[in-house]
C-alpha positions in Angstrom: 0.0 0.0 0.0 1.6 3.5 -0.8 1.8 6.0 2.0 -0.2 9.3 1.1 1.7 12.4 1.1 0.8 16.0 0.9 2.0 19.4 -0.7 1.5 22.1 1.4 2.1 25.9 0.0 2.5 28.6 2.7 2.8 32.4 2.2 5.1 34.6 4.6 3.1 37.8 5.2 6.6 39.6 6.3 8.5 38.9 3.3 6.5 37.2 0.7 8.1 34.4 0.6 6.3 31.4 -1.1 7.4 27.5 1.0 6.0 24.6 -0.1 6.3 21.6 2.0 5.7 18.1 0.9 4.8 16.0 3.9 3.2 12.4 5.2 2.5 13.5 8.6 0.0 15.7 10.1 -0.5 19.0 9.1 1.4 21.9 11.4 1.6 25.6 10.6 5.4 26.6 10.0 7.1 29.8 11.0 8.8 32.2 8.7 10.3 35.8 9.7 9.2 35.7 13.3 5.4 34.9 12.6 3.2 32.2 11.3 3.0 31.4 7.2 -0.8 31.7 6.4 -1.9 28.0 4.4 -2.7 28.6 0.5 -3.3 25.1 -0.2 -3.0 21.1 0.2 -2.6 19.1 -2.9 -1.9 15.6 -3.1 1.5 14.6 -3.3 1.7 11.1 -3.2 3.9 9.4 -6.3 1.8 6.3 -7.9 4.5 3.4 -8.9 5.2 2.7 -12.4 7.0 0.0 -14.5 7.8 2.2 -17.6 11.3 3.9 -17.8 10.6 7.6 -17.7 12.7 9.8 -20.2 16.2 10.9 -18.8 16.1 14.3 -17.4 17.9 17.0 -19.6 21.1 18.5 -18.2 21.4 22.2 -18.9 25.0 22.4 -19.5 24.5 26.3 -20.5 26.5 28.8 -17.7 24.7 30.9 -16.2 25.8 34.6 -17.5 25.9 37.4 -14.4 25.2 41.1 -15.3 25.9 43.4 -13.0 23.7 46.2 -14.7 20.6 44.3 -14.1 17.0 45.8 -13.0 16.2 43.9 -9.7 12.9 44.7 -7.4 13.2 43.7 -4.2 11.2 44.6 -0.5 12.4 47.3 1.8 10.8 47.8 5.3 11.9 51.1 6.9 9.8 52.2 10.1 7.0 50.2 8.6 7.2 51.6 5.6 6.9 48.7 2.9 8.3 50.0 -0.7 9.7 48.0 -3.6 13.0 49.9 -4.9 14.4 49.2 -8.1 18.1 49.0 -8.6 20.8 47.3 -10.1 22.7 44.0 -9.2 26.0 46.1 -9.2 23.8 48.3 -6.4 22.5 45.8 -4.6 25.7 43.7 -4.2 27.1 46.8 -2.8 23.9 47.5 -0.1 24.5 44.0 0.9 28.4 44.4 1.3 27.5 47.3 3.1 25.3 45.3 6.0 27.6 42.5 6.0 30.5 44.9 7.2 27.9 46.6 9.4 27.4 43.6 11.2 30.8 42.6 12.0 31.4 46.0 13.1 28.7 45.4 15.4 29.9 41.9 16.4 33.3 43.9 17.6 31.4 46.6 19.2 29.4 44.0 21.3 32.9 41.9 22.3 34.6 45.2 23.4 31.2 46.3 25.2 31.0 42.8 27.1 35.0 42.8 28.0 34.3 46.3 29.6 31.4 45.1 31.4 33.4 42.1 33.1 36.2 44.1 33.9 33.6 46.5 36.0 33.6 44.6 39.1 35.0 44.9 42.7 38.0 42.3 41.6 38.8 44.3 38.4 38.4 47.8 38.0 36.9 48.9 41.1 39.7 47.3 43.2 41.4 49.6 45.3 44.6 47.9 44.3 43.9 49.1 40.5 45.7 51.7 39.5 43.9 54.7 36.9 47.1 54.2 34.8 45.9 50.3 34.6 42.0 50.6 33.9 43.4 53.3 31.2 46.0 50.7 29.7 42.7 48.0 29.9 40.0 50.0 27.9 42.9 51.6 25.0 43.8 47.3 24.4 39.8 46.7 24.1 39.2 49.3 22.1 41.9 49.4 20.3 42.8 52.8 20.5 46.3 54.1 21.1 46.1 57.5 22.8 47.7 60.7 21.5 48.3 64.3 21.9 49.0 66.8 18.8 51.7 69.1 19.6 53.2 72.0 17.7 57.2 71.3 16.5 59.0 74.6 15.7 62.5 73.8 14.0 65.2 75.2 11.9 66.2 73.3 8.3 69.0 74.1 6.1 68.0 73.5 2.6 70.8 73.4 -0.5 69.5 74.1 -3.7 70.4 74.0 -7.3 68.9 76.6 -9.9 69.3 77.1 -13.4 69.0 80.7 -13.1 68.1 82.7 -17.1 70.5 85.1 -17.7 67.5 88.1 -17.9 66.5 87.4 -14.5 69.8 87.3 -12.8 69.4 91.2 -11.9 66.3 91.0 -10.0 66.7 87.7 -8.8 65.6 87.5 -5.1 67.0 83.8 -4.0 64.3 84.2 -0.8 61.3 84.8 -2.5 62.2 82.4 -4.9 62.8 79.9 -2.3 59.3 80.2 -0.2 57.3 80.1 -4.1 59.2 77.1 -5.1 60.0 75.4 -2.4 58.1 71.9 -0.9 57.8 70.7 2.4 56.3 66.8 3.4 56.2 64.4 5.4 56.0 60.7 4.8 54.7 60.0 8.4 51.0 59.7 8.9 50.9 61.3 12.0 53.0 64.4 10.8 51.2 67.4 8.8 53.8 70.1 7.9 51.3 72.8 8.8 53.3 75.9 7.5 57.1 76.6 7.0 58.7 80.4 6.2 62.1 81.0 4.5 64.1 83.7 7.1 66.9 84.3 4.6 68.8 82.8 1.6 72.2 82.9 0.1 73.2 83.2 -3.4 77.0 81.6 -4.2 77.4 83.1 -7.8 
């Protein structure tokens, strides 16, 4: 005797999303999104035998093609507002990038917020045998933060330079002026802006 089955087709009120379930047992409402899937239908599901050979199924050796400037439509939920935006797959690859980074950012954030909360106890932080210098030292390594303090650096540099200087221009050349027009300073430090720099004086050797 052959064991009746069912096909049951559920619709997700949240998200839309379509489930079919093929089943033997008794019927029981499924979950989706946080609520329950309303019931569209039961259809019998159950496979008769057969002695024929069916025909071999084909095998679509075609690959699939991506295109990143496709039009998808897809369901957006912001303050219970329910819209349907439009946008490309190049778009929407980079909205889901986006999230992904977003929640391991918030992953971190939770870690560091936990270690902090431990550490908030008479054995830890509120010892009286912790030191401020300690609990400071503590929350920079869970953070990840390395403390700093901008100061200002005054200093003196002695520059020589080499000029082709045009004949024409040698009687009014002024090697000072030419210097603070013409003349570059950087830094290849990170932490370092060169802020502002002023030429004092400047020697000719003719």
């Amino acid at each position: 005797m052959n064991e009746k089955w069912f096909k049951d087709s559920h619709l997700c009120t949240i998200c839309d999303a379509l489930i079919e379930i093929t089943r033997k047992d008794e019927f029981r409402n499924i979950w989706h999104c946080g609520g329950e899937a309303n019931l569209l239908s039961v259809e019998d599901a159950t496979i008769q035998p057969t002695t024929t050979k069916g025909n071999e199924m084909e095998t679509n050796t075609v690959p699939y093609s991506y295109d990143a400037n496709v039009l998808v439509t897809y369901k957006s939920i912001n303050n219970g507002e329910v819209t349907y935006p439009t946008i490309k797959v190049n778009e929407l690859e980079m909205h889901l990038d986006s999230y992904r980074r977003l929640q391991d950012q918030l992953s971190i954030s939770n870690t560091q917020i936990s270690t902090i909360l431990d550490n908030l106890s008479a054995d830890c932080w509120y010892s009286p045998n912790t030191d401020k210098e300690d609990i400071l030292r503590d929350l920079c390594e869970i953070l990840g933060h390395e403390p700093k303090q901008t100061v200002t650096i005054t200093a003196t540099v002695n520059v020589e330079l080499s000029y082709d200087i045009p004949l024409e221009e040698i009687e009014d050349f002024d090697a000072k002026y030419f210097v603070q027009d013409n003349l570059t300073i950087d830094s290849y430090n990170g932490d370092l802006n060169v802020d502002s720099f002023d030429v004092q004086d400047a020697d000719v050797n003719w």
